[in-house]
matplotlib code that plots the C-alpha trace (Angstrom):
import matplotlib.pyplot as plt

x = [56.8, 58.5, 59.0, 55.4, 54.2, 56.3, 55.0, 50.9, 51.7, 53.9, 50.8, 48.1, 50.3, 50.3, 46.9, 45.8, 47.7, 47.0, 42.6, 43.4, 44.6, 42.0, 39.6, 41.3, 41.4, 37.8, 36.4, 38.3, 36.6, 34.0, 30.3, 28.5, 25.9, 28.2, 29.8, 25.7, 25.3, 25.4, 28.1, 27.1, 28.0, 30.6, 30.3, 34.0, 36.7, 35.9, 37.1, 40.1, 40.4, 42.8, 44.4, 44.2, 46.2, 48.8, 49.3, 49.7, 52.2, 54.1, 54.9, 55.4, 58.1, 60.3, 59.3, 63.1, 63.5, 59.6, 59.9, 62.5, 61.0, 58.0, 60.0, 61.4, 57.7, 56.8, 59.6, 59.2, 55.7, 56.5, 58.9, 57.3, 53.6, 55.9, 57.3, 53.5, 52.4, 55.4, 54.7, 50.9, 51.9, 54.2, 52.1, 50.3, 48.6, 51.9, 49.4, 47.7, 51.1, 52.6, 49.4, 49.9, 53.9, 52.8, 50.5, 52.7, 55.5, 53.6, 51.6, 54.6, 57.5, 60.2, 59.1, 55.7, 56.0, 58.8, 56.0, 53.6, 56.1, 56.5, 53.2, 52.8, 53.9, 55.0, 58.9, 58.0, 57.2, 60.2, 62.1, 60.5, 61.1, 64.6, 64.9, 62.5, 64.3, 67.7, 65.9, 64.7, 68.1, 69.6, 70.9, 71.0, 68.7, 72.0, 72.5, 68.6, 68.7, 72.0, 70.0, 66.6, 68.4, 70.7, 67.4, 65.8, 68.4, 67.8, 64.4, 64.7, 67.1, 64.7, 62.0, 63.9, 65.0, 64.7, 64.1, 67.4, 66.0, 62.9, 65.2, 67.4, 64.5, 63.3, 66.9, 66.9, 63.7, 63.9, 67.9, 66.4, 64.0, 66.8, 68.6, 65.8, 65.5, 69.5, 68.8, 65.9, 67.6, 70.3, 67.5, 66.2, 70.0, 70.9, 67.5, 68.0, 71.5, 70.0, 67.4, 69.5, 66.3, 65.1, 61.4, 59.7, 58.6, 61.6, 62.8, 59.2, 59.9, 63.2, 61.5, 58.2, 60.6, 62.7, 59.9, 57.4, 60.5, 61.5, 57.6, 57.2, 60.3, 58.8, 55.7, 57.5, 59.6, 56.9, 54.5, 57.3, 58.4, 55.1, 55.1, 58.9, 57.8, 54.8, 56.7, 59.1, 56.9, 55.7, 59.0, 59.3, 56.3, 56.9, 60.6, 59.3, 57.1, 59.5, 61.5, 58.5, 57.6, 61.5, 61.4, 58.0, 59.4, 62.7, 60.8, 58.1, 60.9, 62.9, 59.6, 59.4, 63.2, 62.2, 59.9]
y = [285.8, 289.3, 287.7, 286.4, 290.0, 291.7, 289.6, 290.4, 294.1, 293.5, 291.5, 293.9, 297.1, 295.3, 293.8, 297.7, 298.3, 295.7, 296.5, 300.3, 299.3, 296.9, 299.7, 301.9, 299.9, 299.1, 303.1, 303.7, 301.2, 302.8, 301.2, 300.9, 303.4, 305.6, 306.1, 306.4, 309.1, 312.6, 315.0, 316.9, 320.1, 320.2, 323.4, 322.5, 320.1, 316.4, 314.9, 312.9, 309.6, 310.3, 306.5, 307.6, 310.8, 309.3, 306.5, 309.2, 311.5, 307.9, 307.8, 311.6, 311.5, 308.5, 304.7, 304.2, 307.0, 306.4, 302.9, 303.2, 305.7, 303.6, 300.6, 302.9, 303.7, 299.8, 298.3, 301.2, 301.1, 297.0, 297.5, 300.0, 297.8, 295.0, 297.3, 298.1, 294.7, 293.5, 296.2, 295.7, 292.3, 293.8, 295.6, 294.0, 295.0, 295.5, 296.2, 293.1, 291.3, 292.3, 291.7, 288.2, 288.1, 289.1, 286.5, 283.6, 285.0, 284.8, 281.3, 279.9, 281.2, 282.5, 279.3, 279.9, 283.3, 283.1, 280.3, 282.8, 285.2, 282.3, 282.1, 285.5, 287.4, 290.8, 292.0, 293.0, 289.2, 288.1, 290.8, 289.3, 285.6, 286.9, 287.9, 285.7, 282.1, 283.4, 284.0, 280.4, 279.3, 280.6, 283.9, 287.2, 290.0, 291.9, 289.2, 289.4, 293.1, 292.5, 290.2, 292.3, 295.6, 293.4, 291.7, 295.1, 296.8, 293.3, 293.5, 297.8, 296.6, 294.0, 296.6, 299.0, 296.2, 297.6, 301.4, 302.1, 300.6, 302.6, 305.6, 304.5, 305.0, 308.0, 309.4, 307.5, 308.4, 312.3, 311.5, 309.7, 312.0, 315.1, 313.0, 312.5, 316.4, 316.3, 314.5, 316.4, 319.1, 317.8, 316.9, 320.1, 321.8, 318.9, 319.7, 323.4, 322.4, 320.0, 322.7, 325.8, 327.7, 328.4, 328.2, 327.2, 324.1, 323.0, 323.0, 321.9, 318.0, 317.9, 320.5, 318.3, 315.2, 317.3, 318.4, 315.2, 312.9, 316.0, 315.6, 312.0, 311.8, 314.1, 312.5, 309.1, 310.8, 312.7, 309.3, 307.5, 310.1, 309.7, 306.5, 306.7, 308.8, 306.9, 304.0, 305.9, 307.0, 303.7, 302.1, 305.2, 304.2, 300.3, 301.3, 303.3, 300.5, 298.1, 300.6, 301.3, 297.4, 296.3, 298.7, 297.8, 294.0, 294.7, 296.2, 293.1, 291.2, 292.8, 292.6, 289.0, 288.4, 290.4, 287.9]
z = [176.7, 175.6, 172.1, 172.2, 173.0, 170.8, 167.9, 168.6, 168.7, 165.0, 163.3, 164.8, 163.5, 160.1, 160.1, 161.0, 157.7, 155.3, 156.4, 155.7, 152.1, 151.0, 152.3, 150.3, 147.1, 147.7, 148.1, 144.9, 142.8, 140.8, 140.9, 138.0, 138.9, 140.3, 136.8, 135.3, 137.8, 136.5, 138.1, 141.0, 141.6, 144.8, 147.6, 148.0, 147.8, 148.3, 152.1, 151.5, 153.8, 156.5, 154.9, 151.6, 153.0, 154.6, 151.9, 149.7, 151.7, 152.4, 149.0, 148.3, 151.3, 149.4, 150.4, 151.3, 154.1, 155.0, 155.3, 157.7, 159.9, 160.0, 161.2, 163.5, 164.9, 164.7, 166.4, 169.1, 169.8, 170.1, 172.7, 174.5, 174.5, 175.9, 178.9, 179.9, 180.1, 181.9, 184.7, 184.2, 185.3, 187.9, 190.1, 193.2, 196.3, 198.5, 201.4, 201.4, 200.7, 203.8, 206.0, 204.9, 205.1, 209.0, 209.1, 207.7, 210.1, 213.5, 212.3, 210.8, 210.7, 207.7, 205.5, 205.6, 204.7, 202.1, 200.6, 200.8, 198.5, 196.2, 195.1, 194.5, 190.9, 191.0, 191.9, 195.7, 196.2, 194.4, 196.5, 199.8, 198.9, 198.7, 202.6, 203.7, 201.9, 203.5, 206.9, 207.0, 206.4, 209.4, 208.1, 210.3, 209.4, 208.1, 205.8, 204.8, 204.1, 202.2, 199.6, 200.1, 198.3, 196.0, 194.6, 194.6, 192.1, 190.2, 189.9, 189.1, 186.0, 184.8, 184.7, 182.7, 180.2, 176.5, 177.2, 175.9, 172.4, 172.5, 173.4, 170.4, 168.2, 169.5, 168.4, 164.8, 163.6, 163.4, 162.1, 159.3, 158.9, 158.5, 156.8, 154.0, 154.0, 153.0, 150.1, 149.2, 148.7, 146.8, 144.5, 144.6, 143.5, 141.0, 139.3, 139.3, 138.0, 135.2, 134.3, 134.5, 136.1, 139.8, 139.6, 141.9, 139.9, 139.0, 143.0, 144.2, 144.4, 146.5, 148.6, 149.5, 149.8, 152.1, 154.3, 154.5, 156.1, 158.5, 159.3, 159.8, 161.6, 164.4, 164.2, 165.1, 167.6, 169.8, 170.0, 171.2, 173.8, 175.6, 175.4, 176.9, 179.7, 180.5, 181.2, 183.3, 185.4, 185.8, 186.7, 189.0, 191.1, 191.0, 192.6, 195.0, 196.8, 196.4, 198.8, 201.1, 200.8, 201.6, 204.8, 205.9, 205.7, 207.5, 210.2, 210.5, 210.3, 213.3, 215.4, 214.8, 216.1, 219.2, 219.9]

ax = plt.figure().add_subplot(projection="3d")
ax.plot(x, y, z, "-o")
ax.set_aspect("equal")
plt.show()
């Protein structure tokens, strides 16, 4: 299902992509009564397409270095739309889960309620079927809160599968980005070198090269940091009801055995 998810967000990046271009190639085919039509006079430069901009810094930058910082983007933002679905998909209404965890217990017992768990999606279920499975078993409520916190730090793993990619290629894409500002300026020195001269036109090509990559590499960088943090701070909240929810459980669960 990660795969599955991982491969939509790919082809709509790309389809995104491959639309902009054929926009692109269609806005700069002339019409025939555009090229009939008389030149206007302009108040000020023409608007360039924010496309047609980027395109054209792309290529300015160096498709090699470029190329790979926009993988870097493309596989992040991948990863990262995979992590907010899976805890989308994690989050449930703990509240009403217990109510009917309480229920099951007093009507019929741990099987009922661990069947109740079962049937519901979402780590605090899974972490309830946990306790609840082992409490229809036999097992002592020890025992139960033994598997309740293992399964808990299972479940907190599983939700922070992957961020240490995305947090790879936060890292990677400014590197690549400096390092394409290296080899800009070794461009810049070999053709000052070549040319024996240090105008600024003769340095001006390494020095754009230089800068663009340092740019899109920060770009790539900062729009993966939020989405980074976002999905911290989602993880954060999902563990802390699983805590509340595992306490709240243990405690409905002791009541029960008093009775």
């Amino acid at each position: 299902m990660k795969k599955f998810f991982m491969f939509l967000a790919v082809m709509g990046v790309m389809a995104f992509s491959a639309q902009n271009v054929a926009a692109q190639d269609q806005a700069a085919e002339p019409t025939a009564t555009e090229a009939a039509a008389p030149a206007e006079t302009l108040d000020g430069p023409e608007e360039v397409p924010m496309h047609q901009a980027l395109k054209t810094k792309f290529i300015e930058g160096g498709a090699g270095f470029m190329a790979l910082v926009i993988a870097c983007l493309i596989l992040g933002l991948a990863l990262c739309i995979e992590r907010i679905l899976y805890l989308g998909f994690s989050k449930t209404n703990t509240k009403k889960l217990i109510e009917k965890v309480k229920d099951a217990l007093q009507n019929g017992g741990p099987k009922a309620a661990a069947d109740v768990c079962f049937n519901t999606r979402g780590p605090v279920a899974a972490i309830f079927y946990q306790g609840l499975a082992r409490l229809a078993d036999g097992q002592n409520l020890e025992e139960v809160e033994k598997a309740i916190v293992s399964y808990g730090g299972v479940e907190a793993s599983k939700m922070e599968q992957n961020l240490s990619w995305i947090s790879l290629f936060i890292a990677i894409a400014p590197s690549l980005g400096f390092l394409g500002t290296v080899i800009g300026m070794i461009q810049a020195f070999d053709a000052i070198q070549v040319a024996g001269d240090m105008s600024p036109n003769v340095v001006a090509g390494g020095m754009k090269v230089a800068l663009i990559t340092t740019v899109g590499g920060l770009i790539v960088a900062v729009i993966l940091q939020i989405f980074y943090n976002y999905i911290l701070s989602q993880v954060e909240s999902l563990t802390i009801e699983m805590e509340d929810a595992s306490i709240s459980l243990m405690d409905a669960l002791v009541k029960y055995q008093e009775k």
